[in-house]
C-alpha positions in Angstrom: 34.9 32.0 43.8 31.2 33.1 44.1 29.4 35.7 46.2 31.7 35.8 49.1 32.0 39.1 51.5 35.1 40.0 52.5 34.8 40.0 56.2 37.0 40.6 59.3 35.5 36.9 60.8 36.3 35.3 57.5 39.8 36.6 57.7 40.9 34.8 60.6 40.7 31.5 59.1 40.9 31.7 55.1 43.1 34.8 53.2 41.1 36.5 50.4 42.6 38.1 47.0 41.7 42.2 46.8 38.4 43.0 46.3 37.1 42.6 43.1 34.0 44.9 43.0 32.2 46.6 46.2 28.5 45.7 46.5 26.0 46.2 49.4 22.7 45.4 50.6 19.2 46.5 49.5 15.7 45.2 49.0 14.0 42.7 46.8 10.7 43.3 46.8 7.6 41.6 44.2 7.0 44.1 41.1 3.5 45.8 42.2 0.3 44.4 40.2 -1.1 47.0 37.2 -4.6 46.9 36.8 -5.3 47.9 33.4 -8.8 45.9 32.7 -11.3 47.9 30.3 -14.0 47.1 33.1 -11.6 49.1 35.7 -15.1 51.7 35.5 -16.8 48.8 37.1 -14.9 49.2 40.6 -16.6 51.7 42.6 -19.8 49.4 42.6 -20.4 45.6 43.8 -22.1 43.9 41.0 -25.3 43.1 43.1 -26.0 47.1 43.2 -25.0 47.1 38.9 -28.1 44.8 38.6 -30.0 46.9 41.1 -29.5 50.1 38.7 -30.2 48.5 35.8 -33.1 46.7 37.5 -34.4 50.0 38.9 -34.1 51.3 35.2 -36.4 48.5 33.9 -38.5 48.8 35.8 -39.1 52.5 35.6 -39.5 52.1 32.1 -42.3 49.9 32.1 -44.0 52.2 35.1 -43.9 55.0 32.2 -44.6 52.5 29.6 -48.1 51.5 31.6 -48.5 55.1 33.0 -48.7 56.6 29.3 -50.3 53.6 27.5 -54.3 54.4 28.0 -53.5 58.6 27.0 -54.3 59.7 23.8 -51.1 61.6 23.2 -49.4 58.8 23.9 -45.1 59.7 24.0 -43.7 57.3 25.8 -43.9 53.7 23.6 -41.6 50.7 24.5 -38.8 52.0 23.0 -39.2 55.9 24.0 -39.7 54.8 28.1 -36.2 52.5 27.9 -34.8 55.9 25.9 -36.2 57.8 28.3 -34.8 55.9 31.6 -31.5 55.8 30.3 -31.0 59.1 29.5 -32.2 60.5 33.0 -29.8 57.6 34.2 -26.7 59.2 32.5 -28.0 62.8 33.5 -28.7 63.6 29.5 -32.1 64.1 29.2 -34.3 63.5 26.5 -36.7 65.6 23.8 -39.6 65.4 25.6 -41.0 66.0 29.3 -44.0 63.4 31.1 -47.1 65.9 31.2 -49.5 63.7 34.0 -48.8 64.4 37.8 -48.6 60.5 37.9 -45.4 60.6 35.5 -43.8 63.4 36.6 -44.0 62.4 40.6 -42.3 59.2 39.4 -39.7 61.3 37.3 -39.2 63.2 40.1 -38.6 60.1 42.0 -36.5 58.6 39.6 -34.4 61.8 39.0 -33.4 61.9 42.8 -32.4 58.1 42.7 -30.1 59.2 39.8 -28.7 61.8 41.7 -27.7 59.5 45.1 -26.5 56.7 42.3 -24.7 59.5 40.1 -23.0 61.0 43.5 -22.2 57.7 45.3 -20.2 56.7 42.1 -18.5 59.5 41.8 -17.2 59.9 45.0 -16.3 56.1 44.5 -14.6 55.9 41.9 -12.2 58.9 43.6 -11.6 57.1 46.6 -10.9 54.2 44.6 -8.4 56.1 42.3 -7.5 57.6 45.5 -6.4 54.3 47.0 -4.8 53.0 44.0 -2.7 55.8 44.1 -1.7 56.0 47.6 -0.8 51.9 47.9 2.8 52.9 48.4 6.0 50.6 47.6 8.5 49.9 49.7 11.4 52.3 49.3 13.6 51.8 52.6 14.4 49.7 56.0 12.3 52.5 57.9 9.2 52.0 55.6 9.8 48.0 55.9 9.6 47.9 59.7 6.7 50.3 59.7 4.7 47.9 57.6 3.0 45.0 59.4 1.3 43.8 55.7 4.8 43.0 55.1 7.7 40.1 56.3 11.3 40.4 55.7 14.0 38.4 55.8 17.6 37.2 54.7 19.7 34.1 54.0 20.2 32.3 57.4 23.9 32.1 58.9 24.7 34.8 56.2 27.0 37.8 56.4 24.1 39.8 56.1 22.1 38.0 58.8 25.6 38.6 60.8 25.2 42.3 60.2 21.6 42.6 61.3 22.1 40.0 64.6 24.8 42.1 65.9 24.1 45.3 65.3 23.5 48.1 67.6 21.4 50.8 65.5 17.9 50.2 66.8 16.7 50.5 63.4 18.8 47.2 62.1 17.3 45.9 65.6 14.2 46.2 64.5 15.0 44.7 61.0 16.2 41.7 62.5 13.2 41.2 65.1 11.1 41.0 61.9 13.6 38.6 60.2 13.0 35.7 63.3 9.7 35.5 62.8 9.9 32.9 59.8 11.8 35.6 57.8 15.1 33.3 57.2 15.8 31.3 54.0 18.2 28.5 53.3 19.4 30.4 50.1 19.0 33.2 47.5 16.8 30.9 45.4 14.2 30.4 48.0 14.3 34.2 49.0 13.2 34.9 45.6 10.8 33.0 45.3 9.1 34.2 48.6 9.8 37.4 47.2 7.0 36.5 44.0 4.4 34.9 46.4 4.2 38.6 47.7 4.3 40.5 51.4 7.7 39.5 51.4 11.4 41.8 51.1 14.4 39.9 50.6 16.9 41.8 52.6 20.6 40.9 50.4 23.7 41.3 48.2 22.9 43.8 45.7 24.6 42.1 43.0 22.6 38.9 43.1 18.9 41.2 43.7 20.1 43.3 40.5 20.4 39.9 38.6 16.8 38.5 39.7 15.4 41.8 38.7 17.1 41.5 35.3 16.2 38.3 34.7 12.9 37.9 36.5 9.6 40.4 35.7 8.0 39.7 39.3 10.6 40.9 41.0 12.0 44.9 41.8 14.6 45.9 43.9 14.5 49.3 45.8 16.1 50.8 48.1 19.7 52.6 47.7 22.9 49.6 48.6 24.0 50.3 52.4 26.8 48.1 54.3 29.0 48.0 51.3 31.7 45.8 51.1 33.8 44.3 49.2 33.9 40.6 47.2 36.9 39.0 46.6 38.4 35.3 45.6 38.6 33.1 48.9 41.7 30.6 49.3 43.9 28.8 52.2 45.6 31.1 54.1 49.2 31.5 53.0 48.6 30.5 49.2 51.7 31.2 47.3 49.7 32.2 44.4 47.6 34.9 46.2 50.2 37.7 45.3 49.8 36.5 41.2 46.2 36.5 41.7 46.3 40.5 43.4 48.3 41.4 40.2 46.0 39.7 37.4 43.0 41.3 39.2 44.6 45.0 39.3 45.1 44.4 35.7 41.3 43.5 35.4 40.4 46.4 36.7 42.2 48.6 34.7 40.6 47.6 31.8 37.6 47.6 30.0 36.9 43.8 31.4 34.8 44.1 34.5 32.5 46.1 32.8 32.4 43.9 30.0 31.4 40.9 32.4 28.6 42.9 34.8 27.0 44.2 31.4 27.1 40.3 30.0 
């Protein structure tokens, strides 16, 4: 017993009981990445140009600071000029205006360096969201092929590699092209965990994928089953009890019991 297709090659040499369920083939793929750091807002910009702005800011502060400290209506004191940067710097504004063509040249200055900074950020942080948004799963054997970020593969000498080899649909064609180059595995195991190291689809039984996504949070299937078949208990061909077996297994099926066991 175990996770044996009913197949017409199988049935020239063994003899296998009636199917017991009807599974097919879909994708395993590794459960996409969330980003959900509180310094996500930090993306858009490379932290060399973060120091730069708040360099920039510094410095204009003490400009104003050293501008303003000889006048006799002195406004702009230590703490007023770092006010006074970092309101400009977050577009706000403050209660009070530089009066000397020195200041406001440099306010002017400073303003249309916020206004690039403010602008280039913004458009940024869209194209980041942007990109986020639009890095697509894989859904289907079309979108796998079309994908060079991504290998594929199956387990080797498998019914399913069987299906793919032989096939005549150019699509499966292309499937199995991608599967040769180091796309093969020895066994479900070692699919899966190529699946979890990433850029990787494991291409099998939809059964078993269903499991390691039930059992394992890196991994997702997708994809809707195709080449369904059936599974059934394997034996030497002519068994006497093969016709028992049929009968016990109709029962099965009757009942509540397969359900039972899938859900457990």
């Amino acid at each position: 017993m175990g996770a044996i297709s009913i197949t017409s090659e199988r049935e020239r040499d063994v003899d296998f009981t009636l199917g017991v369920m009807t599974t097919g083939v879909n994708l395993l793929i590794s459960t996409p990445k969330i980003m959900d750091s509180i310094f996500q807002f930090m993306e858009p910009f490379s932290l060399n140009l973060w120091m730069a702005i708040v360099g920039a800011s510094v410095g204009v502060s003490l400009l104003y600071f050293l501008l303003d400290y000889s006048s006799e209506e002195r406004k702009f004191s230590a703490r007023e000029t770092w006010w006074f940067s970092v309101g400009t710097l977050l577009m706000r504004g403050t209660d009070f205006a530089p009066r000397p063509s020195s200041q406001r040249i440099l306010t002017a200055g400073f303003l249309f360096f916020v206004l690039i900074t403010v602008s280039s950020y913004t458009a940024n942080m869209a194209a980041f969201l942007t990109t986020n948004s639009l890095e697509k799963q894989i859904q289907s054997l079309e979108e796998l092929v079309e994908r060079s970020d991504y290998q594929c593969g199956t387990v080797k000498d498998s019914a399913t590699m069987n299906f793919f080899k032989t096939s005549s649909k150019s699509l499966y064609q292309d499937v199995w092209r991608k599967m040769m180059k180091e796309g093969l595995v020895r066994n479900s195991e070692e699919g899966r965990e190529r699946v979890r190291g990433g850029g990787y689809a494991f291409i099998f039984d939809y059964m078993i994928n269903s499991y390691s996504e039930l059992t394992s949070c890196d991994t997702k299937m997708v994809g809707t089953p195709f080449r369904l078949q059936e599974h059934g208990i394997v034996m030497k061909q002519g068994a006497p009890f093969k016709t028992n077996l049929n009968i016990n297994l109709l029962k099965i099926k009757e009942s509540v019991i397969m359900t039972q066991l899938k859900n457990k």
